[in-house]
Each structure stands twice: as C-alpha cells, then as structure tokens.
Residue frames as qw, qx, qy, qz and C-alpha x, y, z in Angstrom:
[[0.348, -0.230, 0.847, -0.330, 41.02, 24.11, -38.21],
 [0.516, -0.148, -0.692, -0.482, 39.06, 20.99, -39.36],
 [0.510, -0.229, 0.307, -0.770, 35.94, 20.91, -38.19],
 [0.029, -0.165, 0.970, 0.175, 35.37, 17.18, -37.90],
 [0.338, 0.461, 0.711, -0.409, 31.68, 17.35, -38.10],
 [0.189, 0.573, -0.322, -0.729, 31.26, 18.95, -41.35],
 [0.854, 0.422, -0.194, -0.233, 31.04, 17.18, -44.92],
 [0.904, -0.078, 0.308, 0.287, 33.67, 14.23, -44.85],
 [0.385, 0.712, -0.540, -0.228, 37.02, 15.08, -46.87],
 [0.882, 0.361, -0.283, 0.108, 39.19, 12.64, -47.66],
 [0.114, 0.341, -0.647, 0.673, 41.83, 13.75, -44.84],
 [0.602, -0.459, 0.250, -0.603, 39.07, 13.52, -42.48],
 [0.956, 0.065, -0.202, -0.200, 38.52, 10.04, -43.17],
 [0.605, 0.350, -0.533, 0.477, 42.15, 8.89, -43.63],
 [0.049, 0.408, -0.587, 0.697, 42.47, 10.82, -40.22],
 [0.821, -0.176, 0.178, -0.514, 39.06, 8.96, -38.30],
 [0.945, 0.118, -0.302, 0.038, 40.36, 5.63, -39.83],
 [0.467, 0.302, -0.669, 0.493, 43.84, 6.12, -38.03],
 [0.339, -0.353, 0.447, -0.749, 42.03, 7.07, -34.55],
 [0.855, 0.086, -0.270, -0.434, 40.72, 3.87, -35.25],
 [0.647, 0.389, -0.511, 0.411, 44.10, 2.28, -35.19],
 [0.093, 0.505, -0.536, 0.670, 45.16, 4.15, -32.23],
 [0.551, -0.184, 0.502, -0.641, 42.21, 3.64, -29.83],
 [0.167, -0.278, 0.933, -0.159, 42.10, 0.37, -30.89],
 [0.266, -0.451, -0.691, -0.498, 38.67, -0.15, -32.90],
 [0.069, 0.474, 0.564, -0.673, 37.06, 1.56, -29.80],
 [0.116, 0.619, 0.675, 0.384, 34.09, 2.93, -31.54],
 [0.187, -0.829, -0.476, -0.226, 33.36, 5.10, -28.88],
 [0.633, -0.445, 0.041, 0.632, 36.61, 6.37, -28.13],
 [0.297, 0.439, 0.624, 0.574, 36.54, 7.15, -31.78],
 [0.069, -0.799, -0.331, -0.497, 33.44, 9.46, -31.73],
 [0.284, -0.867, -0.075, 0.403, 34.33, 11.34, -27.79],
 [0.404, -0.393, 0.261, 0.784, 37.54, 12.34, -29.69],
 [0.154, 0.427, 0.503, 0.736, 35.98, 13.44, -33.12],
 [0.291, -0.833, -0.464, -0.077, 33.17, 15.11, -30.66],
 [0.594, -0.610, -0.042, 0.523, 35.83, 16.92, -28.69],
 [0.464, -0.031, 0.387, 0.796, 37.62, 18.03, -31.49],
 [0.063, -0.635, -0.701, -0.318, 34.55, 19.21, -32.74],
 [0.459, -0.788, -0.394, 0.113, 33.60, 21.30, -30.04],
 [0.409, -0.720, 0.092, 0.554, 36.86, 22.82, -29.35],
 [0.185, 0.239, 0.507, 0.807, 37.05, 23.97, -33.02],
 [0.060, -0.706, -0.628, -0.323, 33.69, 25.56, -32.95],
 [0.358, -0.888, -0.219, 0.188, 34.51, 27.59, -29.64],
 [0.487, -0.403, 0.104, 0.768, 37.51, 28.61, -30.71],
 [0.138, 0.341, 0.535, 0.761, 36.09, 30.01, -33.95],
 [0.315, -0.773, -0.544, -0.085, 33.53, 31.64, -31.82],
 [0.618, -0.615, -0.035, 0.488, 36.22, 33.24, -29.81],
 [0.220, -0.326, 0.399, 0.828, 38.72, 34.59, -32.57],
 [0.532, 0.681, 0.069, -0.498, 35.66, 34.96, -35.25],
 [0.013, -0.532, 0.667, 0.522, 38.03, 33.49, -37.73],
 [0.173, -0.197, -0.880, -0.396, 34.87, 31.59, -39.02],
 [0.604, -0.042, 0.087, -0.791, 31.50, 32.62, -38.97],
 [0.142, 0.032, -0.986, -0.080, 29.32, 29.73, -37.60],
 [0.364, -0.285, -0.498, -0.733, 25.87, 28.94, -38.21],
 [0.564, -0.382, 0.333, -0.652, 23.25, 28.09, -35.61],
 [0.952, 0.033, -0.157, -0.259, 22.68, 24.90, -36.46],
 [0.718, 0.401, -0.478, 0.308, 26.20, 24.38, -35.67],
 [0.282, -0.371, 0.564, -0.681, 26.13, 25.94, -32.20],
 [0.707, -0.285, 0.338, -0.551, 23.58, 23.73, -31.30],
 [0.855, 0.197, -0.469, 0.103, 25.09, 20.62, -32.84],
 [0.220, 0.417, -0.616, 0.631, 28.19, 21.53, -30.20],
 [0.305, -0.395, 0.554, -0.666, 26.12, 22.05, -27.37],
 [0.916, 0.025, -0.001, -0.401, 23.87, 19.06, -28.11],
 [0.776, 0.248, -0.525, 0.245, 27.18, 17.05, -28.12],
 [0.003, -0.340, 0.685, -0.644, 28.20, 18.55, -24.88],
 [0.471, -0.188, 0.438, -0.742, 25.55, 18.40, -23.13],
 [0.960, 0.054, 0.146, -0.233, 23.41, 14.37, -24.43],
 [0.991, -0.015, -0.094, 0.097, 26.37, 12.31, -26.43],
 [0.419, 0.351, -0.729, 0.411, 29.50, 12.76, -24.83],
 [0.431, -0.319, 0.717, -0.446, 28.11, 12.60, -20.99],
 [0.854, 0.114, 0.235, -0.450, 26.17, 9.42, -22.89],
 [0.699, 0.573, -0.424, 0.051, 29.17, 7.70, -24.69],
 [0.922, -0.366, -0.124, -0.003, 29.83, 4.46, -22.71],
 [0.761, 0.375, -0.217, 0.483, 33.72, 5.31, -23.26],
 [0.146, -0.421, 0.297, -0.845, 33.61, 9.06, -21.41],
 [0.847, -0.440, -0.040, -0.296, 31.30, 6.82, -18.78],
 [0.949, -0.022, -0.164, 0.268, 33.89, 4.35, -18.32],
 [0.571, 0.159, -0.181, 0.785, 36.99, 6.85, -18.11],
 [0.200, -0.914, -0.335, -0.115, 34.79, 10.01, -16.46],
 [0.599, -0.679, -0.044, 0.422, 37.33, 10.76, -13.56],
 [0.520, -0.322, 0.221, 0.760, 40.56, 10.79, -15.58],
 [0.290, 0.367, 0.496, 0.731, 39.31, 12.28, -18.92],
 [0.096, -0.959, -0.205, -0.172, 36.74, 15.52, -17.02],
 [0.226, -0.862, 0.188, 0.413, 40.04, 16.95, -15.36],
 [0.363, -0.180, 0.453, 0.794, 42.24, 16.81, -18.62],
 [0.227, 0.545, 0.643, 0.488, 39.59, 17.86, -20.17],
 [0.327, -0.928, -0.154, 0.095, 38.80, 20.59, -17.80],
 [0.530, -0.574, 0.150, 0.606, 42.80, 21.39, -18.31],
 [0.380, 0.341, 0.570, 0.644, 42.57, 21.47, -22.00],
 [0.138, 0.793, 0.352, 0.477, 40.10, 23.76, -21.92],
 [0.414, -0.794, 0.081, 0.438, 42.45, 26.00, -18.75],
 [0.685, -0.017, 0.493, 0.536, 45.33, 25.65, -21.31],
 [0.196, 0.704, 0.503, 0.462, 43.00, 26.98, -24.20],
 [0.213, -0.950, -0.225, -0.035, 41.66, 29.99, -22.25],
 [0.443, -0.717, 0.127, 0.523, 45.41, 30.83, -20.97],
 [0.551, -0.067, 0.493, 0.670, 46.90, 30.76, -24.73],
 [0.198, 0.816, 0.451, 0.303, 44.25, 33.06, -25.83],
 [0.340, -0.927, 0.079, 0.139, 46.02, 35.96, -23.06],
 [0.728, -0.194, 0.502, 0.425, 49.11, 34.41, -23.89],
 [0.511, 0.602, 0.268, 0.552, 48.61, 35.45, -27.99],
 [0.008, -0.988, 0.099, -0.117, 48.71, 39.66, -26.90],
 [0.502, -0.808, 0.211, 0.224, 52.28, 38.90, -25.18],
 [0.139, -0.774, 0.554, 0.274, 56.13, 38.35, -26.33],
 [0.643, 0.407, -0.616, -0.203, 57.73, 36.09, -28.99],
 [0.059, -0.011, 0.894, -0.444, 58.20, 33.28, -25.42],
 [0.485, 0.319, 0.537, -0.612, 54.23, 33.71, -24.62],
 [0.635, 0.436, -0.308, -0.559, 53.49, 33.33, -28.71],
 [0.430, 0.176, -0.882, -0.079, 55.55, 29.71, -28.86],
 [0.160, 0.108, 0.888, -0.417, 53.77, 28.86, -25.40],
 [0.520, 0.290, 0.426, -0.681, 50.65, 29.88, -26.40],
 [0.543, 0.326, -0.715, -0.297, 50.94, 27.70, -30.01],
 [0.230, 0.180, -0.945, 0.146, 52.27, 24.77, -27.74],
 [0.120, -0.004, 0.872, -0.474, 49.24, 24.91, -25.61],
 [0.520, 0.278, -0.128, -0.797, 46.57, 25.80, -27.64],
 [0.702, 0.065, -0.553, -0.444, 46.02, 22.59, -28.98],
 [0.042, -0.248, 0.912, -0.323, 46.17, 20.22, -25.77],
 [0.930, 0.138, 0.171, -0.295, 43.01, 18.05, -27.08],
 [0.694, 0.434, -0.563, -0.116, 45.45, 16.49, -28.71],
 [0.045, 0.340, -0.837, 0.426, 46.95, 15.36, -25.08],
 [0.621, -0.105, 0.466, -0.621, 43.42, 14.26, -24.34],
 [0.892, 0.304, -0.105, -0.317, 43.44, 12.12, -27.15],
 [0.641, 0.313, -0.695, 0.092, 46.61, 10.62, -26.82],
 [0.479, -0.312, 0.535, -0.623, 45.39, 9.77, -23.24],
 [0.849, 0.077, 0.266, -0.450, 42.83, 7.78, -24.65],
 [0.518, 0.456, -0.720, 0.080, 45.65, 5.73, -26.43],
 [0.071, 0.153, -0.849, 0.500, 46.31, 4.25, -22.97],
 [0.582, 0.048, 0.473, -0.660, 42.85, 4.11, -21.58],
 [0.832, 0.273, -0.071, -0.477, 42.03, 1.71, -24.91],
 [0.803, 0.395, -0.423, 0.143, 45.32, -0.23, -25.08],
 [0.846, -0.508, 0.045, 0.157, 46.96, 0.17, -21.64],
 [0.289, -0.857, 0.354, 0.239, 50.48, 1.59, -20.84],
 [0.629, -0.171, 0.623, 0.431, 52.49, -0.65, -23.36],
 [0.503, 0.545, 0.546, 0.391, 50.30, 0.07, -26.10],
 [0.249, 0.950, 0.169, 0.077, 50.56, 3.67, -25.69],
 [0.295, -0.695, 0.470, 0.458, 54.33, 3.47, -25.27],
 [0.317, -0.008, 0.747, 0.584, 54.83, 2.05, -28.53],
 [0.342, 0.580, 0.598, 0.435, 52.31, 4.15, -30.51],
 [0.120, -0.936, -0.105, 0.312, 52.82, 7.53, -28.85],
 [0.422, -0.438, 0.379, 0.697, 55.78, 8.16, -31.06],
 [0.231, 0.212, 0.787, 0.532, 53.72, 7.55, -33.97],
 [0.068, -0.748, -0.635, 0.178, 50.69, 9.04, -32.84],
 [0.262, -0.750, -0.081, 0.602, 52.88, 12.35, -32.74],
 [0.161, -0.396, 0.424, 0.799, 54.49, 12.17, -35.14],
 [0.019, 0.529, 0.649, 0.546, 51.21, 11.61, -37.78],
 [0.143, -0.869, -0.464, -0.096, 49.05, 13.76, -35.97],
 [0.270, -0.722, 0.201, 0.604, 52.00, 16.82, -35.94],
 [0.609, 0.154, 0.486, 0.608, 52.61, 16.65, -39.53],
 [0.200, 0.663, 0.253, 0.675, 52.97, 20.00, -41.11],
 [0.375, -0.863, -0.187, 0.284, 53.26, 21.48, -37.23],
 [0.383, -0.145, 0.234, 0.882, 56.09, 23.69, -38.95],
 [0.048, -0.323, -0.465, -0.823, 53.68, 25.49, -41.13],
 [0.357, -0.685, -0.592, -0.228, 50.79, 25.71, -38.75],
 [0.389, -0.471, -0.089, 0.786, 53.57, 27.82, -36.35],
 [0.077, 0.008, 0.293, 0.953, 54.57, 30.13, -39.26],
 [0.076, -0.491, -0.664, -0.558, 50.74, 30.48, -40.09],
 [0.328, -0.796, -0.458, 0.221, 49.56, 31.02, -36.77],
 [0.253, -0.590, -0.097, 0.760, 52.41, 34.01, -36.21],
 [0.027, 0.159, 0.468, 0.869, 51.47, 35.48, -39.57],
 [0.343, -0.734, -0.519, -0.273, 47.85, 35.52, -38.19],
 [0.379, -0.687, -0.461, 0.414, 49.08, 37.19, -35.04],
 [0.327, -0.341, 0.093, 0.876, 50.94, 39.79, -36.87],
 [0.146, 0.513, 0.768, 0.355, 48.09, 40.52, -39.38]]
C-alpha cells in the first residue's frame, strides 16, 4: 500500500496533484484525504504485519488522528457526514479482515470492502464541488484511482493463499 506520508515518489505526487483536481483546489480536503489514507495504511500494516513500522510512524498516525484531522477546517466543516462514513470505513475494514479466513464469495467481498476510504474520498468530491460536480467526475475519479484494480485482486489472493 502507499503510505502517503513517506518520502514523495513521483506517483504520489501525480496522485496528490489529481486530488487536487477532484476536490477542487480544497487544500484541506487535500491533506484529511492524504491523512486518512495515511492512517488506514499504517493500521492495516499493524494488523496483517505485512510491514514493520517504526515508532515514529505510530505516533505520526496518532498525532494525525488525534490534533490535525479533528483541526482541519474541512473535517470541521463536513464533521457529521464524513465521522459516520468514516466510522463505516473503518466497520467495513474490520469485517474484511474476518471476511479474508472465509470462501472464494467472502475473499471478492472482503477485496471490495477493504478499501472503502476510497468511498470517503469520493464523498468529498461532492462536499467540495456539490452533486453535479461529483456526477461528472465520479466516473473518472474511478476509473484513475482503480487503475491496475485487476492486479491488486490477483495479488491480494496470492497473498491469501501464501
């Protein structure tokens, strides 16, 4: 998973500059989603171990939970709708983790839901641009930010079968 706090690649960038686009130069739309992402990379790598992570990185996470997202005038402004999808995202998460132990059905659900920051972010499509703008860029939105979801399936069930 990219960890969006890390050294900068070149994808990152490319991929910050389009959240740019999407949320509409929101600045601080911008950083809750890179924060978010953040965060729910870190715990999942906590969870499956599939990266060893350093203190300094725990406490980067929690120091984002806990001072600049409840301080990030955007997640102020949208509180209500964005703490219960968030609060589902992270129901979602937790169920797709039970979900991996079960049947080739529970493996595609638990793929499909595993990643449902992504539903928080294309939320915030609409919360920066308003119901037109995220009907006309939610098609796009998907379909750049899914690219290569074929390979990240096959990868994941080669990790489950491992």
């Amino acid at each position: 998973m990219t960890d969006w706090r890390e050294k900068e690649t070149e994808r990152q960038k490319a991929l910050s500059k389009r959240l740019l686009f999407y949320l509409r130069g929101n600045i601080d739309a911008v950083r809750f989603c890179i924060d978010i992402l953040f965060i729910g990379h870190l715990w999942d790598d906590l969870i499956d171990k599939d990266k060893e992570r350093t203190p300094d990185e725990i406490n980067a996470a929690f120091r984002t939970a806990m001072g600049d997202i409840p301080t990030n005038p955007f997640y102020q402004d949208n509180i209500r709708p964005l703490s219960g999808l968030l609060m589902s995202a992270f129901l979602q998460w937790q169920d797709s983790n039970v979900l991996m132990q079960g049947n080739a059905d529970d493996s595609m659900t638990c793929f499909m839901i595993r990643n449902s920051l992504m539903v928080v972010i294309h939320y915030c499509l609409l919360l920066t641009g308003g119901p037109i703008w995220a009907e006309q860029q939610g098609p796009a939105f998907w379909h750049e930010f899914g690219a290569g979801i074929t390979e990240k399936y096959q990868e994941f069930l080669e990790e489950q079968h491992a």
